[in-house]
C-alpha positions as CSV (number, residue, x, y, z in Angstrom):
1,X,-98.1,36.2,89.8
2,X,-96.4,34.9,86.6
3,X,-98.4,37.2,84.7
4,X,-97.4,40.7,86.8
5,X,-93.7,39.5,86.4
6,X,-94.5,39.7,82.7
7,X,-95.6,42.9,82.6
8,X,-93.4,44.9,85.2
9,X,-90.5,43.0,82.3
10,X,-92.1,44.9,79.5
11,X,-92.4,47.8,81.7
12,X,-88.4,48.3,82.4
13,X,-87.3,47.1,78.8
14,X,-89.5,49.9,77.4
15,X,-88.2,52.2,80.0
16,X,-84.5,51.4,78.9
17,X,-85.2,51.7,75.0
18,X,-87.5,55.3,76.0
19,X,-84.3,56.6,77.8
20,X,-81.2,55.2,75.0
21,X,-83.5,57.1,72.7
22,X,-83.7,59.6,74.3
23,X,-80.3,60.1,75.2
24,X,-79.1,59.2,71.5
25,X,-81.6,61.8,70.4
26,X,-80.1,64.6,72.8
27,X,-76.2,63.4,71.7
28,X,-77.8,64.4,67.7
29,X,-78.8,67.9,68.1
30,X,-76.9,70.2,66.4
31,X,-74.7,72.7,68.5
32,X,-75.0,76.3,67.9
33,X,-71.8,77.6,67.1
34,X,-71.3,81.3,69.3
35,X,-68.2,83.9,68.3
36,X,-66.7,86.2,70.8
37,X,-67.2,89.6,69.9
38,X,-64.2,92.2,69.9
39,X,-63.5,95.9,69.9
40,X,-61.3,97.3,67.9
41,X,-58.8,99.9,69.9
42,X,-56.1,102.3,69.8
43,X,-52.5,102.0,71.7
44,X,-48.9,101.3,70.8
45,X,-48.1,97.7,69.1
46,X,-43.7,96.3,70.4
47,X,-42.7,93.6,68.3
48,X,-39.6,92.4,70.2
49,X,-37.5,89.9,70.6
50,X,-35.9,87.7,73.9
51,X,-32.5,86.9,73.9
52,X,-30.7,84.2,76.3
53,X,-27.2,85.0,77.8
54,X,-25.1,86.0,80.8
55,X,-23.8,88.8,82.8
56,X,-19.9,88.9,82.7
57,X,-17.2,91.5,83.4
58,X,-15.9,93.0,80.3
59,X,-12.4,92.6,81.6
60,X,-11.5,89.5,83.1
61,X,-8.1,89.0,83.6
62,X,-6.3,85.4,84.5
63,X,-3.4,86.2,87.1
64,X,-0.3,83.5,86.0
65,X,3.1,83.4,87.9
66,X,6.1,84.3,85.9
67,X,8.0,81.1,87.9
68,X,7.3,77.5,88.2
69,X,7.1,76.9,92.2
70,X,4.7,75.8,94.8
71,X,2.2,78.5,96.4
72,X,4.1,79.3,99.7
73,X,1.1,81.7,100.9
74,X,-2.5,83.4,99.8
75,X,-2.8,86.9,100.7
76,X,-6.4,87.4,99.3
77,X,-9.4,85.5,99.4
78,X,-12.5,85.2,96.5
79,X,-14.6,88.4,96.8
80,X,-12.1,90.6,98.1
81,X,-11.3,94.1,96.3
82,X,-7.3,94.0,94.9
83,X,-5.6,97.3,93.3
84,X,-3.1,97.1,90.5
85,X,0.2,95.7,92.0
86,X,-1.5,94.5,95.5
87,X,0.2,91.5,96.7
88,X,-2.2,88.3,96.0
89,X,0.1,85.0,96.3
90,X,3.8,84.3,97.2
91,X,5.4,81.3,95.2
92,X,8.4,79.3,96.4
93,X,10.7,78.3,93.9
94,X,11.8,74.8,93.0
95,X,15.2,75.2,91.6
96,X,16.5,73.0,88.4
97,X,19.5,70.9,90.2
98,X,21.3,71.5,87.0
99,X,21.2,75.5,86.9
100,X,21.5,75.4,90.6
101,X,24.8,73.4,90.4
102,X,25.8,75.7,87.7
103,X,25.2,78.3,89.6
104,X,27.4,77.5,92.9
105,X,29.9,76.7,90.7
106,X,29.8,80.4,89.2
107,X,30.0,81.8,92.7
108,X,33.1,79.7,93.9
109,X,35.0,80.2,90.5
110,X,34.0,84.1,91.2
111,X,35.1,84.0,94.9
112,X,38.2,82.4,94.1
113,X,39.0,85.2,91.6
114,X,37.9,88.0,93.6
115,X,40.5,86.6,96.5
116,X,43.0,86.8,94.2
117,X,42.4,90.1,92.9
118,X,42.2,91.3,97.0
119,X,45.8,89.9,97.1
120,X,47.5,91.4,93.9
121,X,45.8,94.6,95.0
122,X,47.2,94.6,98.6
123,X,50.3,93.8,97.3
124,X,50.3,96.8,94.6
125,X,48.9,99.0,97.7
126,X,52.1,98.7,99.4
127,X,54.4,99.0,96.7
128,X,52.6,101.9,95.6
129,X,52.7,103.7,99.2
130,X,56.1,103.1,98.5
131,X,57.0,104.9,95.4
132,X,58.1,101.6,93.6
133,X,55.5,101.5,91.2
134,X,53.5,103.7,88.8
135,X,50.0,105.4,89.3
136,X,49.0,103.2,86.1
137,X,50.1,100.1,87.0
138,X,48.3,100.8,90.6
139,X,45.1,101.4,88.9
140,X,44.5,98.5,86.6
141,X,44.9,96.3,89.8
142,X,42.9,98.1,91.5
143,X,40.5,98.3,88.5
144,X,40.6,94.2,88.3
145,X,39.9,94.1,92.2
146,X,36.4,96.0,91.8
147,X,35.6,94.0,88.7
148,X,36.1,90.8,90.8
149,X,34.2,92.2,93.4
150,X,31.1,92.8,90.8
151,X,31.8,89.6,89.3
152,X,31.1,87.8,92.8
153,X,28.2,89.9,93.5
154,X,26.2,89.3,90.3
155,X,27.5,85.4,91.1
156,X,25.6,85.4,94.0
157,X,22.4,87.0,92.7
158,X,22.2,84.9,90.4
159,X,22.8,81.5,92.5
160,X,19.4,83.7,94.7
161,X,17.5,83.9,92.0
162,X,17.7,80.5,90.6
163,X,17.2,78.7,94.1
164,X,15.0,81.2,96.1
165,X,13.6,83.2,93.0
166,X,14.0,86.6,94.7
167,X,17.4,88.4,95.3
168,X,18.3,90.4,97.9
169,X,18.7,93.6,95.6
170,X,15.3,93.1,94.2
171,X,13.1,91.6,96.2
172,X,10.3,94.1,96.1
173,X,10.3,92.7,91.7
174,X,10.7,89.1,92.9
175,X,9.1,87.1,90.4
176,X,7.9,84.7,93.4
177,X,5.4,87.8,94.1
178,X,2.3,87.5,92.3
179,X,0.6,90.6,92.0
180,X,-2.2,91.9,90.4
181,X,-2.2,93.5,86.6
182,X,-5.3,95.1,87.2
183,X,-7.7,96.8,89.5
184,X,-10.8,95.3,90.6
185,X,-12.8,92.4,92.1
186,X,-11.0,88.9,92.5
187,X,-13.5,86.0,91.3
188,X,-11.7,82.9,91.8
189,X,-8.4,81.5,93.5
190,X,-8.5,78.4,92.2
191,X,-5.2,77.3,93.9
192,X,-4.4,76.3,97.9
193,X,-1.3,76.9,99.5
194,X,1.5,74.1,98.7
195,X,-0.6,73.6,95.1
196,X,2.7,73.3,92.5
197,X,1.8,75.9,89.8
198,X,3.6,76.3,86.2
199,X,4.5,79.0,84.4
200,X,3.3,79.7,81.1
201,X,5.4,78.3,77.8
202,X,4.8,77.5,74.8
203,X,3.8,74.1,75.9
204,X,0.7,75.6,78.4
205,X,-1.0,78.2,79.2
206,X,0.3,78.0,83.0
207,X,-1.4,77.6,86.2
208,X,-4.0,80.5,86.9
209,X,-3.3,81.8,90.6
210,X,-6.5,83.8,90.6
211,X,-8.8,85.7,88.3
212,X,-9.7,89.2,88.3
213,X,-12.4,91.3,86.7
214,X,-13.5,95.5,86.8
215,X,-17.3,94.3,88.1
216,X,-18.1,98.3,87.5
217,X,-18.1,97.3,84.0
218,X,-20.6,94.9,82.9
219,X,-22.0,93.9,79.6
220,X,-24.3,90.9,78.1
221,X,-23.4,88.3,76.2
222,X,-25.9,85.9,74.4
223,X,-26.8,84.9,71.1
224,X,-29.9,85.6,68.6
225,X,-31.3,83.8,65.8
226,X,-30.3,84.5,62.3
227,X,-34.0,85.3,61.1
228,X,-33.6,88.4,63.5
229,X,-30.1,89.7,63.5
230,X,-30.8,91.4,60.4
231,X,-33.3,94.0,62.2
232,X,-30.6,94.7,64.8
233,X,-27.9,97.7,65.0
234,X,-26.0,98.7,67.3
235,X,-26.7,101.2,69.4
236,X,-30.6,99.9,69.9
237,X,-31.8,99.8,73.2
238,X,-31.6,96.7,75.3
239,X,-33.9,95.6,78.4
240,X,-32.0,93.4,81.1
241,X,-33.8,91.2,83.6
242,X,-31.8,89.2,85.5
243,X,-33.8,85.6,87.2
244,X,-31.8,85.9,90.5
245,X,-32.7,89.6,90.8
246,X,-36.5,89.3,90.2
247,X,-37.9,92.6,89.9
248,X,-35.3,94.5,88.7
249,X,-34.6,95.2,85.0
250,X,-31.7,97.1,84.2
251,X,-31.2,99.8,80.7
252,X,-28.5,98.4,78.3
253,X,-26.8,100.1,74.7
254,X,-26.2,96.9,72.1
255,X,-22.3,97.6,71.6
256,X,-21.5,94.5,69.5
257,X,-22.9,92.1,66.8
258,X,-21.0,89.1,65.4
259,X,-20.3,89.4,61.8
260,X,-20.3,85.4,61.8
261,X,-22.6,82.7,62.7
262,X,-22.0,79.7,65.2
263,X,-23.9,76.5,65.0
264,X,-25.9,76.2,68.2
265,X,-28.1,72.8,68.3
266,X,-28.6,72.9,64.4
267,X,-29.3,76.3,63.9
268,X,-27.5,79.7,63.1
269,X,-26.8,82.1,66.4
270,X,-24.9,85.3,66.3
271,X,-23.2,86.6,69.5
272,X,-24.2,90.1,70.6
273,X,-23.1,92.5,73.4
274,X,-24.6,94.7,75.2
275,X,-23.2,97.5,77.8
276,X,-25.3,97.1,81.1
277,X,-26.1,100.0,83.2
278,X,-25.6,99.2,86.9
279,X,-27.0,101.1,89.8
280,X,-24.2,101.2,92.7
281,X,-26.8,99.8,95.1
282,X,-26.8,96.5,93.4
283,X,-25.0,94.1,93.7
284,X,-24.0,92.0,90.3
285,X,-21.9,88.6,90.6
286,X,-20.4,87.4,87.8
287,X,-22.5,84.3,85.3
288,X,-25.8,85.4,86.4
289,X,-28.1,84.3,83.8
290,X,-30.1,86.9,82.1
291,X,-32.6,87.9,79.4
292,X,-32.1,90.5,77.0
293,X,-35.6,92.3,75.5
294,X,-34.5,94.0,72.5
295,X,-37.3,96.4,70.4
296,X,-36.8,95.3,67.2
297,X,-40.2,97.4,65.7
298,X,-42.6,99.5,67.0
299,X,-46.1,101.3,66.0
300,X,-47.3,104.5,68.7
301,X,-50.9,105.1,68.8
302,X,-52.2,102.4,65.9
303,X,-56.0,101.5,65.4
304,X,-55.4,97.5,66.6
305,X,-57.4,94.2,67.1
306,X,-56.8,91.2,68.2
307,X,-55.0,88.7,65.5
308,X,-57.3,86.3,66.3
309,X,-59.8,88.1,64.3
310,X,-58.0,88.5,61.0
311,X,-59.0,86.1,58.2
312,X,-57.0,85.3,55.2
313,X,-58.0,84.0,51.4
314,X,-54.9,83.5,49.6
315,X,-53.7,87.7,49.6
316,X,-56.8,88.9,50.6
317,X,-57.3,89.7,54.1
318,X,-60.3,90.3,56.1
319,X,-62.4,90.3,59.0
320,X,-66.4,89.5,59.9
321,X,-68.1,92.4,61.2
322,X,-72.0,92.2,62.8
323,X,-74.3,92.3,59.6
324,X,-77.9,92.1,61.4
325,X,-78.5,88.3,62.6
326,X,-75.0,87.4,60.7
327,X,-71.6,88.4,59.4
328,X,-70.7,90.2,56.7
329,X,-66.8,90.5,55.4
330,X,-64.8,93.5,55.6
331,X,-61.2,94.1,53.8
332,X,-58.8,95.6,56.0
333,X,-55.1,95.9,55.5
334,X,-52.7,95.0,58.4
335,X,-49.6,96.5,59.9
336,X,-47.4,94.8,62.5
337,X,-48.0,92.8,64.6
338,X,-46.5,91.6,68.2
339,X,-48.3,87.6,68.0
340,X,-51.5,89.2,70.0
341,X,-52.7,92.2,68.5
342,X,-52.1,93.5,64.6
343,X,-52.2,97.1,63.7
344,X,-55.3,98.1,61.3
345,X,-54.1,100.8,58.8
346,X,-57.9,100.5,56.6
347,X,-61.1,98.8,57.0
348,X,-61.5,99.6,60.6
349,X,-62.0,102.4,63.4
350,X,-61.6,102.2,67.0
351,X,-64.8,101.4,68.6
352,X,-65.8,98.9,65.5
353,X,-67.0,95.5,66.2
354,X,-65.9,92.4,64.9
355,X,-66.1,88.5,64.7
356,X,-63.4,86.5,67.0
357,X,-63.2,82.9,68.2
358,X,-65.7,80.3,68.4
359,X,-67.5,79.8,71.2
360,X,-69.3,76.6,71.4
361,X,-72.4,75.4,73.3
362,X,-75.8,73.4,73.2
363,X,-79.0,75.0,72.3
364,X,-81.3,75.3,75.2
């Protein structure tokens, strides 16, 4: 018994060195090293480039009051269409206690004078009726009675103005009216009724009551990199896809490049604008995020290859073509390229083979 537990020991110690061997020996054989082979075509090679930016109205206009006051009513809402003039917001004036006092006092001082001029001219009146005064002397009081009488008047639009901000003789120009200076699509009220709002000075830019934009006139803004600004011009053709309008790309003319650069995260960006071209069955909102494909070079109808397939020796470039069992080198001279295929202007023809990629496996 102690003798078959010998050997069945021997047997599985030889079995496990048979097997590492064996496994070690398989781990050692040399791989065969496969390439892909490629054909060489014909078609049309677009090096372009993407740019980053936004859709925005080329006129956007901030509506400000002329008055400081508190928003005494809204008569539009976000999204709604507004024509030049059109009524958006009424403001109610908070007067300044010290032009307000001022301004009573200008309308008593003006009543008390126009009172006096009724009496001298009622006074006149009669004499004159009665022959015991001259035309001229009649007129100047009468002349001093009107005077008072516009003296009162202008008074009293002016104590209006100062505590209501509209007078009666103008209240379709009231200043408390805010209106808007253009025609188009209103964006944003960013204000609420009984909101105080500020006029603008040279201390601030005022309170905006709402903003305003022509949405039938679009364009893109974004910025590109200063190693490709220098291919652009304007004029050039510009691709717009929008990410909240998938499948929709819209035609666009590049109208504007910046002469100067802006540091963006370390690195030289130029603003650039494009004009966008709209359909009138879409619907654009303002800020949508967008991607601008720009052609900055193209090649029509170019013998190409993959770039995966081009090798390089200092100057020299080259490819591997089938050579019987093997390869053999070929010289070609490139064109552009678009970071997947190149374009072959010698050393190749459509149709022609040649060496690509590794493919790696174990021999059988």
């Amino acid at each position: 018994m102690k003798k078959f537990g010998k050997y069945l020991m021997i047997v599985l110690v030889a079995v496990l060195f048979l097997g590492t061997f064996y496994y070690l020996f398989k781990r050692s054989r040399p791989k065969e090293v496969r390439y892909e082979l490629l054909e060489v075509t014909s078609g049309d090679i677009v090096r372009s480039t993407i740019v980053t930016g936004k859709i925005q109205p080329r006129d956007e206009v901030n509506i400000k009051p002329q008055i400081s006051g508190i928003i005494a009513s809204l008569h539009k809402q976000p999204g709604e269409r507004v024509r030049e003039g059109e009524l958006i917001a009424k403001v109610r004036v908070i007067p300044d206690m010290t032009s307000l006092s001022a301004a009573q006092s200008r309308v008593r001082l003006a009543q008390v004078n126009k009172d006096q001029a009724q009496t001298n001219y009622n006074r006149e009146k009669q004499l004159f009726d009665q022959n015991l005064v001259s035309a001229d002397e009649f007129e100047q009081v009468q002349q001093a009675l009107h005077q008072a009488v516009e003296e009162l008047a202008a008074a009293q639009e002016s104590l209006e103005i100062i505590r209501d901000g509209v007078s009666s003789s103008n209240a379709s120009g009231s200043s408390t009216l805010i209106r808007s200076s253009i025609s188009g699509l209103i964006l944003d009220i960013p204000v609420k009724v009984g909101n105080t709002v500020i006029n603008s000075n040279s201390f601030n830019d005022g309170t905006t009551i709402a903003t305003v934009a022509d949405m039938d006139d679009l364009i893109f803004d974004g910025n590109i990199d200063e190693t490709e600004v220098g291919r652009l011009s304007t004029g050039m053709p510009v691709t717009i896809s929008i990410g909240a309008l998938q499948d929709l790309s819209f035609e666009a003319s590049l109208e504007y490049i910046a002469p100067k650069a802006t540091e963006v995260n370390g690195a030289n960006q130029f603003e650039i604008k494009a004009s966008v071209h709209v359909p009138d069955s879409v619907m654009i909102r303002s800020g949508y995020s967008a991607n601008a494909e720009i052609v900055l070079q193209k090649a029509e109808g170019v013998t190409m290859v993959s770039e995966a397939a081009i090798q390089f020796d200092g100057a020299r470039t080259f490819v591997y073509v089938p050579d019987g069992d093997g390869w053999a080198e070929r010289d070609v001279v490139t064109g552009l390229s678009d970071g997947v295929n190149i374009e072959i202007k010698q050393g190749l023809e459509p149709g022609d083979k040649v060496r690509g990629g590794q493919i790696t496996q174990m021999k059988k």
